[in-house]
N, C-alpha and C positions, 0 to 999 in steps of 0.2 A: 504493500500500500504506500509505501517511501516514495518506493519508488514512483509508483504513480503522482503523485505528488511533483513530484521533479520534475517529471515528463512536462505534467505542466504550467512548473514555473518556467521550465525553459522553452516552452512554447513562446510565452507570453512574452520573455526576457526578449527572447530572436526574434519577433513581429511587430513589436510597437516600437517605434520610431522615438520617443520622448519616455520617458519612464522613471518616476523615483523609486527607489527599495528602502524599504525599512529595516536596516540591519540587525535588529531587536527581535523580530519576526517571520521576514523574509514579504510582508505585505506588499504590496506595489499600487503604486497609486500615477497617474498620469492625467494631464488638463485635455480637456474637449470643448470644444465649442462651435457655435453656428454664429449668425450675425446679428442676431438679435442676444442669446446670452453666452456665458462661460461657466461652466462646473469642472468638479474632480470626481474622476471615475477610481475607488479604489477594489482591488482586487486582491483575496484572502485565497490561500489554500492550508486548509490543514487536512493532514496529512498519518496524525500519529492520536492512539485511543480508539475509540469507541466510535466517532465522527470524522468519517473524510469527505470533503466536502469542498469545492470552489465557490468563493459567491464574489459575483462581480453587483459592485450598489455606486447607484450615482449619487452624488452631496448634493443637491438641485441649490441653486443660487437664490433662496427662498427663505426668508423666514417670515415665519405668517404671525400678524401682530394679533394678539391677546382677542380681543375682538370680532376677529374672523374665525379663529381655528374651531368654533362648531362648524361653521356651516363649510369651513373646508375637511373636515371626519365624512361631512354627506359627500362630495366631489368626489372624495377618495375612493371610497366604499363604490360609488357607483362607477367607477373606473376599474376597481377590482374588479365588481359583478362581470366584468366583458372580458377580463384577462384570463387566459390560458396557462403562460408562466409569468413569475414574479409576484412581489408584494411591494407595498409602501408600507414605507415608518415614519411615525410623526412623532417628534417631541413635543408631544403635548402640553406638558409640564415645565417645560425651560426655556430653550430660544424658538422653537415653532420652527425649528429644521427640518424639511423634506427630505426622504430617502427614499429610492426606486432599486430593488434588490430582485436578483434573478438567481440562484444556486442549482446546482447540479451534484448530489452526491451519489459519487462514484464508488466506493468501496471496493470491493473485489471486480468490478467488473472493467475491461478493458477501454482506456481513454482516448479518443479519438481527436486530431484538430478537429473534426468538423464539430465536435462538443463542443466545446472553448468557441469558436468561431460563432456558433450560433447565440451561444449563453450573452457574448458581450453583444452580438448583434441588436440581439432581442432587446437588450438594454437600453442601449442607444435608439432606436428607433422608436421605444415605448415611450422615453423622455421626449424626443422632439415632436412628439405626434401632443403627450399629455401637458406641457411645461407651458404654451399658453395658455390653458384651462386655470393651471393654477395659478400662476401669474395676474390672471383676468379675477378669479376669486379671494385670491389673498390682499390685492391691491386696489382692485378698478368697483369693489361691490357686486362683480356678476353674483348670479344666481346658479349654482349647479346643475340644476333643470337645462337651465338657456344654453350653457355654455357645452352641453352634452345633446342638445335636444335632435341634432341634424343626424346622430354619428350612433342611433340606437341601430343601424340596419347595415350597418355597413360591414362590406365584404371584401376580405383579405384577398388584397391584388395578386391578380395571377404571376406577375413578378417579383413575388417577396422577396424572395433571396437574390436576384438583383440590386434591391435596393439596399436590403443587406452588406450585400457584399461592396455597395458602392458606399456606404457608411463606414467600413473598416478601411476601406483605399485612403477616406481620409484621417484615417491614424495611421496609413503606410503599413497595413498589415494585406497578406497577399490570401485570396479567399482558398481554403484546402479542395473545396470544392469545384472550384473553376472548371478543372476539367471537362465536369459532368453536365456543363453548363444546358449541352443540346443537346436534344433526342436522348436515347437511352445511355449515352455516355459514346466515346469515340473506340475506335479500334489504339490496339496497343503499338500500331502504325503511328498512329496520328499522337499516342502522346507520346512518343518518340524523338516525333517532330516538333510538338510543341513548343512555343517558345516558354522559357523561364518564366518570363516575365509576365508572364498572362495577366490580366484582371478581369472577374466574375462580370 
């Protein structure tokens, strides 16, 4: 299970382009951002006991004033009700810090990039899709209702992992998947010839 562990911290060590390490730990945390905000994505593996486990959680650029954080508990919640993976945490009690968390525990069973690649995917793309919602509710007065009311029926693009994959390019991480990108995957011809360099 160390092992595993390893595997992928040096996944993650070799793919991201900016990266700090907590030498105390071995945590790793590195900045993200779009043009509207900036967060710090950190990333835990442990590895050793009873829990092995990766969780990638974003620090969202948020803290929600005294006054809001009921009616952003409701946001949240109904943001959870539509998610598949991940959870939010909210310091309810201190500074009203956002956190968006995605985990994968792997224990005995074999770790794959394409694990790791989707886990921080998933991350990142659930933050920029939700981070105006909260933004609009922690700040502006929306209503939870409103600011969810268009997005109860919506249907996960046929090119998810596209977009995915085009979200890690800009942490300079290379998608494990690429390959597979068309049809049922290519002949052992064609990844041969593939270039290095591909992106999903």
């Amino acid at each position: 299970m160390a092992q595993q562990a390893d595997q992928i911290r040096e996944y993650i060590e070799n793919n991201f382009r900016f990266i700090y390490v907590n030498p105390a730990n071995g945590d790793i945390a590195l900045p993200y951002g779009t043009d509207d905000a900036c967060w710090w994505m950190q990333i835990k593996v442990r590895g050793d006991g009873d829990r092995e486990w990766v969780e990638v959680g974003s620090r969202w650029p948020v803290n929600v004033p005294r006054e809001r954080r009921a009616v952003m508990c409701e946001l949240l919640q109904r943001i959870e009700n539509t998610l598949i993976l991940g959870k939010f945490e909210f310091d309810l009690d201190g500074d009203g810090e956002v956190r968006f968390c995605t985990t994968f525990r792997y224990g005995d069973a074999p770790v794959k990039d394409e694990h790791i690649h989707h886990l921080i995917g998933t991350n990142l793309a659930t933050v920029r899709e939700h981070l105006p919602h909260v933004v609009s509710v922690a700040y502006q007065g929306a209503d939870p209702r409103d600011v969810l009311r268009h997005e109860d029926d919506v249907e996960l693009p046929a090119d998810l992992d596209t977009e995915l994959a085009g979200l890690l390019e800009e942490l300079g991480i290379d998608s494990p998947a690429a390959e597979d990108a068309e049809g049922d995957g290519p002949s052992e011809e064609a990844d041969e010839s593939a270039d290095e360099g591909h992106a999903a």
